[in-house]
C-alpha distance (Angstrom), angle and dihedral (degrees) to the residues before:
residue distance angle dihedral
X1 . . .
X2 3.74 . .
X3 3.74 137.4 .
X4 3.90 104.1 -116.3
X5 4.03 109.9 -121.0
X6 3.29 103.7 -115.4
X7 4.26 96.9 45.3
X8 4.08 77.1 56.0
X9 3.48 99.4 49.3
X10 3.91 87.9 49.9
X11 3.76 90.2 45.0
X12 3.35 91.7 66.0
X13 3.43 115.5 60.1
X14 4.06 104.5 165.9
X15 3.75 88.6 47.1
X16 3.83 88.7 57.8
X17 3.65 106.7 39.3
X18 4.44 80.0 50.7
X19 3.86 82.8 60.2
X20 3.93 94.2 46.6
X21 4.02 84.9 49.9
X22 4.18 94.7 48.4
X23 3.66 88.2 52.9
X24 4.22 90.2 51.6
X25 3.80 85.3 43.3
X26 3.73 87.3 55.2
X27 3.68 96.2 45.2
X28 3.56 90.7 61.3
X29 4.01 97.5 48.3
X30 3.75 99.6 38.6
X31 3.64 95.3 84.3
X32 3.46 88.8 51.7
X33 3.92 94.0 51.4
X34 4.00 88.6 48.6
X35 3.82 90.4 -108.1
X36 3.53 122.9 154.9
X37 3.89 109.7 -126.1
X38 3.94 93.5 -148.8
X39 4.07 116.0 126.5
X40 3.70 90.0 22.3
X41 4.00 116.8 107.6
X42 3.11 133.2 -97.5
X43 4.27 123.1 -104.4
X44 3.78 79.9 -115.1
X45 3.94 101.2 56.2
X46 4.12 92.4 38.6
X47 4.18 84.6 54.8
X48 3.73 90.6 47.0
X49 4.08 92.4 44.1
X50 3.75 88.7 48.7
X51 3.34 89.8 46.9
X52 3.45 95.2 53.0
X53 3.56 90.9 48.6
X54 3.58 97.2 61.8
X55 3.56 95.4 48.9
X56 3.79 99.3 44.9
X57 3.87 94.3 57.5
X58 3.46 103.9 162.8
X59 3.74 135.6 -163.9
X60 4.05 120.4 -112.7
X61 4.05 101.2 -97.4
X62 4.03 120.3 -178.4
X63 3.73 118.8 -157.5
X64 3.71 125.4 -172.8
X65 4.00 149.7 137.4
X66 3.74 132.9 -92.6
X67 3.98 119.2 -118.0
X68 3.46 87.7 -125.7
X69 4.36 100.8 60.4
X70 3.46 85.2 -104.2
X71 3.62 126.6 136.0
X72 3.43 128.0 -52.8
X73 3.67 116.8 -111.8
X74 4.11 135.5 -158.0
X75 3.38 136.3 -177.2
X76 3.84 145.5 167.1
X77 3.73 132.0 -106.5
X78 3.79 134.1 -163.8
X79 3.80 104.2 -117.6
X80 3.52 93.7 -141.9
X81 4.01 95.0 68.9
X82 3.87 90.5 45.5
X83 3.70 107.5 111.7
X84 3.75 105.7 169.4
X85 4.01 135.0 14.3
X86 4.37 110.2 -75.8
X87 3.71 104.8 -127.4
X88 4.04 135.2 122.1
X89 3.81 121.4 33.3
X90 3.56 117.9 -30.4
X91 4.13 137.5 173.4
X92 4.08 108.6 -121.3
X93 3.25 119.7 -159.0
X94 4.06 116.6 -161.2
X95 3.77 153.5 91.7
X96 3.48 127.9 -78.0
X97 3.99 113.6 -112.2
X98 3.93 103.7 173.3
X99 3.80 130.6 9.5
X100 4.05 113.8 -153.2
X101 3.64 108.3 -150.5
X102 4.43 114.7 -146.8
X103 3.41 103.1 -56.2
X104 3.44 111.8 7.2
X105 3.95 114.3 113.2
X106 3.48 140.3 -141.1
X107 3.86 136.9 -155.1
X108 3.58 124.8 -111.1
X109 3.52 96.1 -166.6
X110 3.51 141.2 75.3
X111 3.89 105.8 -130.9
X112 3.30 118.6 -161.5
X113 4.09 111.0 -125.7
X114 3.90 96.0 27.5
X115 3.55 101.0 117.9
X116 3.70 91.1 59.6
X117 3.68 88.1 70.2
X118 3.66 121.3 91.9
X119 3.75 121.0 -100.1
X120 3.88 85.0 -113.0
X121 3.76 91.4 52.4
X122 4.01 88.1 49.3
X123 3.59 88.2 52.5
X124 3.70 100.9 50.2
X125 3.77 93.5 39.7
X126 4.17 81.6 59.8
X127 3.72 96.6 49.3
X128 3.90 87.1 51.6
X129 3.97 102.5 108.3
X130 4.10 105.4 -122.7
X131 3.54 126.0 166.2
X132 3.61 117.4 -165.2
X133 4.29 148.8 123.0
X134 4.17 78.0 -97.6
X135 4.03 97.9 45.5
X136 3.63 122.2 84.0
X137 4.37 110.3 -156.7
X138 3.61 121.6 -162.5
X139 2.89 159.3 -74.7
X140 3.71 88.7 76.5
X141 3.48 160.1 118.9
X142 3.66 142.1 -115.8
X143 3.90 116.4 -158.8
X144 4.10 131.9 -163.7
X145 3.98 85.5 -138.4
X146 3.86 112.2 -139.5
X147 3.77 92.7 -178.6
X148 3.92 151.5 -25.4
X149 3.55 126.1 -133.8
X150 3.82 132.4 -173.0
């Protein structure tokens, strides 16, 4: 099991806006230390990515693969109960909520807006073939987790 990088990142709101603020910080001291502000971004791309951050909170979601080649398997967790980091083989305990047949994907994230769509829209909008670090592809399964043991 692991939290994918990016659903962390996004998990973790304070942590990233900190970052956003450590690069203004060193905006204003690198001319000071004789360091060349090329490569670093602009006041208006830091703004935007904090911005983005705040609005794309997203919830703690584990992915990984069964011992058995079977199919992978996600599910979210309430970051308040997380004690320690999710990775390396683990014993899940919970119910199944959704099963993804081959091909049929699944969002990672939590977008803001979505449940204003139509259940049609939702549908179509999972049939849509996507492959990405925020994409989940079938054949898998979603789980309401109860509980993770080591």
């Amino acid at each position: 099991m692991e939290i994918p990088p990016f659903i962390r990142m996004l998990s973790q709101p304070d942590q990233l806006d900190d970052m956003v603020n450590m690069i203004e910080a060193f905006r204003a001291m690198a001319p000071m230390l004789g360091q060349d502000l090329e490569g670093l971004p602009g006041k208006k791309e830091t703004k935007a990515f904090s911005d983005f951050g705040k609005a794309m909170k997203s919830d703690v979601v584990i992915v990984g693969d069964q011992e058995d080649g079977g199919p992978q398997i996600t599910g979210k967790l309430n970051k308040d109960y997380v004690r320690d980091a999710i990775e390396g083989e683990v014993f899940i305990l919970g119910k199944v909520a959704k099963r993804l047949k081959h091909g049929e994907t699944h969002s990672l994230l939590a977008i803001p807006g979505a449940s204003l769509m139509s259940r049609k829209q939702r549908r179509e909008a999972a049939r849509q073939e996507q492959s990405d670090d925020t994409t989940l592809v079938g054949p898998a399964l979603t789980l309401d987790i109860l509980a993770i043991y080591r």
